[in-house]
C-alpha positions as CSV (number, residue, x, y, z in Angstrom):
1,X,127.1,46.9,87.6
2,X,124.4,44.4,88.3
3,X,120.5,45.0,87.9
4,X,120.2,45.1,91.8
5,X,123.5,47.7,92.3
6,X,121.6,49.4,90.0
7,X,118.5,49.4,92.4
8,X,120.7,49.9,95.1
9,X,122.3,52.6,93.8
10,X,118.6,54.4,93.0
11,X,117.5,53.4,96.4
12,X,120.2,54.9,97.7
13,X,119.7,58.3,95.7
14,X,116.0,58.3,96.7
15,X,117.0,58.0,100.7
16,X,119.9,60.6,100.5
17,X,117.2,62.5,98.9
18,X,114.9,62.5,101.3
19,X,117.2,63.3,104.1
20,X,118.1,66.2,102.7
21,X,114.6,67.0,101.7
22,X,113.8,66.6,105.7
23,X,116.6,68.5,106.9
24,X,115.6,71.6,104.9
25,X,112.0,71.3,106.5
26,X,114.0,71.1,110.1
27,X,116.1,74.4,109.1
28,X,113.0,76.4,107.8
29,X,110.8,75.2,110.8
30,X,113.9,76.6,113.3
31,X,113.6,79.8,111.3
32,X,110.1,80.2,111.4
33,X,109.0,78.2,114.6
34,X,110.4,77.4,117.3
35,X,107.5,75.7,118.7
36,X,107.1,73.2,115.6
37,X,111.1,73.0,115.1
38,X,111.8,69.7,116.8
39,X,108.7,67.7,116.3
40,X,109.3,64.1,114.4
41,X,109.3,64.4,110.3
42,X,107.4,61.9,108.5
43,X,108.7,62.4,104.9
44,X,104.5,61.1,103.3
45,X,104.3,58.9,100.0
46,X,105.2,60.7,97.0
47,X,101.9,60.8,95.2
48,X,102.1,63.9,92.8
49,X,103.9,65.8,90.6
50,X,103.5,69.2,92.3
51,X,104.6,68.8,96.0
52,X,106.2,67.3,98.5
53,X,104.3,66.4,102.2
54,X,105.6,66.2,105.2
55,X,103.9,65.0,107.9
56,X,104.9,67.0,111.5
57,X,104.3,64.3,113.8
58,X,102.7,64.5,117.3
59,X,100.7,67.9,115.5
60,X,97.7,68.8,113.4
61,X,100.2,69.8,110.8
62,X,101.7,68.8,107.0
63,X,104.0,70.3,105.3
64,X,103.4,71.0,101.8
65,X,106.7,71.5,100.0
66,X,106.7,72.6,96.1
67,X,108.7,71.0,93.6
68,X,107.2,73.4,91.0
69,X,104.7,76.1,90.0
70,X,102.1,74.4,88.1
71,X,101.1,77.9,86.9
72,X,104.5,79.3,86.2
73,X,104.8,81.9,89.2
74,X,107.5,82.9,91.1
75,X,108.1,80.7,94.4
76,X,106.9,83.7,96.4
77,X,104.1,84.4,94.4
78,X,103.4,80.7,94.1
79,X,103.2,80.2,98.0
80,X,101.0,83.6,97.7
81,X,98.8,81.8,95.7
82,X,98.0,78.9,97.6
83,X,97.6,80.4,100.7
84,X,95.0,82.4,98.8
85,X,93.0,79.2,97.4
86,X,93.7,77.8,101.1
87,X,91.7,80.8,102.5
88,X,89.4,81.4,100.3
89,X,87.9,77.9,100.1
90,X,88.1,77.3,104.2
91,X,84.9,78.9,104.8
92,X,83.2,76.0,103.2
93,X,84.2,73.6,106.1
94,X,85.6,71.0,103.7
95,X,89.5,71.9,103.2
96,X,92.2,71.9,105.7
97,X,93.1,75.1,107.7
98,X,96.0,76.5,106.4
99,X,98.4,77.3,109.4
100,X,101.2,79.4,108.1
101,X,103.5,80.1,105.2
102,X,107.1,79.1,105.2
103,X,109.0,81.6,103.1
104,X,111.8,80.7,100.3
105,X,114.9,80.7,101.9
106,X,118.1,79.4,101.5
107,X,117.2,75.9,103.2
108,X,113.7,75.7,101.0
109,X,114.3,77.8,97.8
110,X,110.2,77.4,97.0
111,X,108.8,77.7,100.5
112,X,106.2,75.5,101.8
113,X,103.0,75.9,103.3
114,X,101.9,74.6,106.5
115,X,98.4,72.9,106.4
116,X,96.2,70.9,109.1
117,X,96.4,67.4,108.1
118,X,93.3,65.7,107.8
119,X,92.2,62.2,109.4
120,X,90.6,59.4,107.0
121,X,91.0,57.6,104.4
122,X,91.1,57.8,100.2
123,X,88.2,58.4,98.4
124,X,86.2,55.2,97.3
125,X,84.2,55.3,93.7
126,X,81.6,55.2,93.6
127,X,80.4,55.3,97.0
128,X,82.3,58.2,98.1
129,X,80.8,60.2,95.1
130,X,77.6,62.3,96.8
131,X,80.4,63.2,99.2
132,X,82.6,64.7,97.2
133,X,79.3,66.2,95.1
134,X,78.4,67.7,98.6
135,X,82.0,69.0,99.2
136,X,82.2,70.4,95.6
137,X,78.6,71.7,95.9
138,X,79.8,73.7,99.3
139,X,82.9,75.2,97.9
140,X,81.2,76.0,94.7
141,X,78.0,78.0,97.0
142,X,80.5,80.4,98.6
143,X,79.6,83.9,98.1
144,X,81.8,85.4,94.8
145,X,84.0,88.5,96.1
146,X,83.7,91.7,94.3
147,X,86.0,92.2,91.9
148,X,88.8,94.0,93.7
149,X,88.8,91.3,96.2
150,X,89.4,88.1,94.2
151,X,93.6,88.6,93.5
152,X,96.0,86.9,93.5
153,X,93.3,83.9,92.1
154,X,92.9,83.9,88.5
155,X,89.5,85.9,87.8
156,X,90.0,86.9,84.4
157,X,87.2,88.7,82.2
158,X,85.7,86.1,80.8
159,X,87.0,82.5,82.1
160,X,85.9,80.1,79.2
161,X,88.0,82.3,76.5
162,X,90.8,81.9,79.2
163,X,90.7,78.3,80.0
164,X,90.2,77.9,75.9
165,X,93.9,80.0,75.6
166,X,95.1,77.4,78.2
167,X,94.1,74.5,76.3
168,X,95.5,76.0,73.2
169,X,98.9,76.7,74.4
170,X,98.9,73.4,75.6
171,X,97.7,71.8,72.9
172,X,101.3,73.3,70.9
173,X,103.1,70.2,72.4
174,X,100.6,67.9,69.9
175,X,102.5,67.2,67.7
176,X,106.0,67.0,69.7
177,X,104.2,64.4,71.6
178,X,103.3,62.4,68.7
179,X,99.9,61.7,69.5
180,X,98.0,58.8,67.3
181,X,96.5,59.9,64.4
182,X,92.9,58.8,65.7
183,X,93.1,60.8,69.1
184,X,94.9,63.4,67.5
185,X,91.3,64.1,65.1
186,X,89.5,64.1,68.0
187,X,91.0,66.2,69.7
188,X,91.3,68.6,66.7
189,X,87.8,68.3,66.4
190,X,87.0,69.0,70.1
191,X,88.8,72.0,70.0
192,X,86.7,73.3,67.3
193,X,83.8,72.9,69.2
194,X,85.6,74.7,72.2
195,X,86.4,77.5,70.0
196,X,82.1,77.6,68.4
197,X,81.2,77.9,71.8
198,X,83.9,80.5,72.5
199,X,82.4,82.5,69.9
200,X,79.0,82.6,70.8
201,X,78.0,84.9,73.5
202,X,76.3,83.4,76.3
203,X,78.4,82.0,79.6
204,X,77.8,80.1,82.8
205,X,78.0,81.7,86.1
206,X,80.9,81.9,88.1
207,X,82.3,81.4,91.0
208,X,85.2,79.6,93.0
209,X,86.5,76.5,91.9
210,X,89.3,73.9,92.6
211,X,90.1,73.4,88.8
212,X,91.8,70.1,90.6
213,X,88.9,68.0,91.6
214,X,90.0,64.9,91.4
215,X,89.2,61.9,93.8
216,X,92.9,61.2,94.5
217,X,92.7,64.9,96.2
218,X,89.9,64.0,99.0
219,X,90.1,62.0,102.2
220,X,87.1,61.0,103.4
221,X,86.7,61.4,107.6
222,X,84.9,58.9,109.5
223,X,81.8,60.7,109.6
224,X,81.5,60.4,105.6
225,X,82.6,64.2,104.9
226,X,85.0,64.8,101.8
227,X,87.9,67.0,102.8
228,X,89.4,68.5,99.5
229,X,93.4,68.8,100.5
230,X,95.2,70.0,97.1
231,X,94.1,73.7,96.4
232,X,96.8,74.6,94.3
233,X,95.0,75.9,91.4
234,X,91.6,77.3,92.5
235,X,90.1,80.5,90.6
236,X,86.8,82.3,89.9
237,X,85.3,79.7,86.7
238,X,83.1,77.6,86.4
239,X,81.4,75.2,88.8
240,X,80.8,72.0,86.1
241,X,84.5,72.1,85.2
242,X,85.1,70.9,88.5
243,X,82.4,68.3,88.2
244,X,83.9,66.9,85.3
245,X,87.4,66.8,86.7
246,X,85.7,64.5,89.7
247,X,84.6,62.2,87.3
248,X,86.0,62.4,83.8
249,X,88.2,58.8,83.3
250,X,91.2,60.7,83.0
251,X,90.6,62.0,86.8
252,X,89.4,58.6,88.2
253,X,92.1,56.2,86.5
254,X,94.9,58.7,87.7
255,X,95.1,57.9,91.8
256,X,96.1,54.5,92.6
257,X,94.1,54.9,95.6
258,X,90.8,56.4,94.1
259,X,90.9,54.3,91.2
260,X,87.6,53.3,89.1
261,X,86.2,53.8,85.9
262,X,82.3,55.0,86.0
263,X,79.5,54.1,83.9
264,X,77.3,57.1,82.7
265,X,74.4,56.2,84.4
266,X,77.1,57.0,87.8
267,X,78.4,60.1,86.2
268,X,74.9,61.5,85.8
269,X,74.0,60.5,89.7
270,X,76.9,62.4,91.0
271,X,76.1,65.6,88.7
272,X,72.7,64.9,89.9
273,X,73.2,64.9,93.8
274,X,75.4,68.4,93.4
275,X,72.2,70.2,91.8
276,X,70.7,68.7,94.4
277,X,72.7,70.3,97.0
278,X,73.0,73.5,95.2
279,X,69.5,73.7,95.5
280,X,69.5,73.3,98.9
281,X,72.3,76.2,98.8
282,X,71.4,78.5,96.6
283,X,67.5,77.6,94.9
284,X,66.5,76.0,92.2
285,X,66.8,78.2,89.3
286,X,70.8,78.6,89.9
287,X,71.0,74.8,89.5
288,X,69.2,74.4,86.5
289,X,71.2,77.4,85.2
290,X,74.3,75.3,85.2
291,X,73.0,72.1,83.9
292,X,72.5,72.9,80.7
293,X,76.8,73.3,80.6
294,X,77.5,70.5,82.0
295,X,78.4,68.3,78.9
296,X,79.9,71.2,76.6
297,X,82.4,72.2,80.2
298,X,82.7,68.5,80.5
299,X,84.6,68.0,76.9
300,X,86.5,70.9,77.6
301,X,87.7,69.4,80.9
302,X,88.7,66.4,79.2
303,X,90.5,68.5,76.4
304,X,92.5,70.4,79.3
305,X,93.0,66.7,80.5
306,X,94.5,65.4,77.2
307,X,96.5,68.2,76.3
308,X,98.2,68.6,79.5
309,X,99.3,65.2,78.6
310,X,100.9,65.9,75.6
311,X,102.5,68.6,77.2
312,X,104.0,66.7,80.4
313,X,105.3,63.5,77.6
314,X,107.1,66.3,75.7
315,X,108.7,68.0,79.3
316,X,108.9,65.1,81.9
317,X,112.1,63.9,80.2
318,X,114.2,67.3,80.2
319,X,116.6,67.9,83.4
320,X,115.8,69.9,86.5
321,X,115.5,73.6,86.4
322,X,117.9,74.7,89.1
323,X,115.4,77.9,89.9
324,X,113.1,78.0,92.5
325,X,110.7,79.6,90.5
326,X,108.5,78.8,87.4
327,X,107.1,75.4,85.8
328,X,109.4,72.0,86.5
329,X,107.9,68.9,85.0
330,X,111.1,66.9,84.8
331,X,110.3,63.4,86.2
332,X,113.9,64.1,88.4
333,X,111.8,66.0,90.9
334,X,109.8,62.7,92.1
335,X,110.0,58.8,92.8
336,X,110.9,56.6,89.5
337,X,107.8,55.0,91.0
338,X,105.2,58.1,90.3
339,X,106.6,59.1,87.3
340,X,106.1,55.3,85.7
341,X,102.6,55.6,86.9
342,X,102.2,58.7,85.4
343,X,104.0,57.9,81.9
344,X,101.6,55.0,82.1
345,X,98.4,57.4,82.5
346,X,99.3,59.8,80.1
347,X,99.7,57.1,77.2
348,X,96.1,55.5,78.6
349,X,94.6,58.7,78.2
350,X,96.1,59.6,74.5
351,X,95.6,56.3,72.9
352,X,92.7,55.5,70.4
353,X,90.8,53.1,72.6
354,X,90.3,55.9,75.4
355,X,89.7,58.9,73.4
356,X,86.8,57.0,71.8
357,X,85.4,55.8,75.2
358,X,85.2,59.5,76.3
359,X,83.9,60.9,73.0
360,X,80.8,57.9,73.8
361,X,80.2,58.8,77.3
362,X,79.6,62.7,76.4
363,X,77.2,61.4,74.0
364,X,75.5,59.4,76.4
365,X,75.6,62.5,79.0
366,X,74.3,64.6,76.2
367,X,71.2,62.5,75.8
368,X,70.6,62.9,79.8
369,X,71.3,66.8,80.0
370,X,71.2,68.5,77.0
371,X,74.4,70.2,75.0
């Protein structure tokens, strides 16, 4: 076989693929909605690792189609769960409408969720970053529910020890992933300080949060207002982690679309424009409440980050579950394409040269905001 039967041959995989990816859609939508059933499928680029989109042509409406659990739940219980984050983030005015639920069935054994698509265009860094500061700053100003009110979203006891236990358990693929030596200290070292500040007693305020705030994940309308599309993982934590994940280099290298790297001096601006708004929101003395975590939520963002990568080199390369429920990282479930890019990513965002550039900038943020 030649190099281009070869390509061919993938080409050909990848369109048979898709066919039968749309023809699912077209069986759920007949079983679920009559009314949506024959409108034009637009199978939309494949741009990340959890879903697929469809777009319903001639309608407000995308499909978002799961190729995994990102948080290891059942496909009911996953589709549960994003509906929640879909719902519970709308009354902020800057994330689609959800629509309905499509339920796992026999012609889509994960469900989908039906969402209004939103008209504009990728995020832009830096100019689009007071928007999405404004977006963040709205979502993050919504009232917190009582207790009994906040399942199925994560809302556990206390959040920090939680997202530290997250970190931890990814940070088991370390050495599987055979990290450099350099990074591999730093990172050692950073999760010590995650752990001191684990210990001590005092925590930031809560309330709901994307915990998926990257720029790749807003389109910008004409007006200028950030829509945040991907609410896959929201819970009740902590406002700055999202702020970090907006603009940490590990979240602004990763979308080919929304792709910069910032200088501190930009970083500190867009933290500065979302006190800013939360004082406008919520008063004065809630912003300055928050600031002083800013830097210590930032480095463990950025550990989440870096140990998710270890985790998705050791698991990208095993086959594809054949359950509809649970975790799926095997690079089978998306274009050869995405998973280069992503491969590529993960070893920027492990190697010497970058871990040092983040372990400066918090030091320079540091300097700005305090620890």
């Amino acid at each position: 076989m030649t190099a281009r039967d070869a390509l061919d041959a993938t080409d050909a995989a990848s369109t048979t693929g898709s066919h039968a990816l749309l023809a699912s859609l077209r069986g759920a939508l007949h079983a679920r909605n009559a009314a949506l059933a024959d409108a034009p499928l637009e199978l939309m680029r494949d741009k990340g690792l959890a879903h697929h989109h469809v777009r319903l042509v001639g309608t407000d409406r995308v499909a978002r189609l799961p190729k995994q659990s990102q948080m290891g739940l059942s496909a009911g219980a996953n589709l549960d769960y994003q509906a929640a984050c879909f719902t519970r983030a709308a009354a902020s005015g800057h994330t689609p409408r959800l629509h309905d639920v499509l339920p796992p069935s026999l012609h889509l054994p994960r469900g989908g969720l039906l969402v209004e698509e939103i008209v504009g265009r990728s995020a832009r860094l830096p100019e689009d970053l007071h928007a999405i500061a404004d977006t963040l700053a709205r979502i993050h100003a919504l009232a917190l529910p009582d207790p009994g009110a906040r399942a199925p979203l994560l809302d556990p006891p206390d959040a920090l020890a939680a997202l530290a236990d997250e970190i931890g358990t990814q940070a088991g693929h370390l050495d599987a992933a055979q990290v450099h030596g350099h990074s591999r200290r730093a990172i050692d070292d950073a999760l010590a300080a995650l752990r001191r500040l684990c210990a001590a007693d005092e925590r930031p305020a809560r309330r709901l949060i994307s915990f998926d705030a990257h720029p790749g994940n807003f389109i910008v309308r004409a007006d200028g207002t950030a829509v945040l599309v991907d609410l896959e993982k929201a819970r009740y934590s902590h406002p700055p982690l999202d702020l970090a994940h907006a603009t940490l280099v590990t979240s602004t290298t990763w979308d080919v679309d929304a792709h910069a790297e910032l200088t501190p001096a930009q970083v500190a601006r867009f933290y500065d424009q979302w006190s800013r708004c939360i004082t406008l929101l919520e008063g004065e003395a809630s912003a300055l409440a928050w600031r002083r975590w800013f830097v210590s939520l930032r480095a463990a963002m950025w550990l989440w980050a870096v140990t998710w990568c270890a985790k998705w080199r050791v698991l990208s390369g095993h086959g594809a579950s054949g359950s509809g429920d649970g975790e799926d990282w095997s690079g089978a479930h998306s274009d050869d394409a995405l998973v280069a890019h992503v491969r590529g990513r993960v070893d920027d965002y492990l190697s010497p040269m970058r871990v040092e550039q983040v372990r400066d900038e918090l030091v320079d943020l540091t300097r700005l905001f305090g620890s």
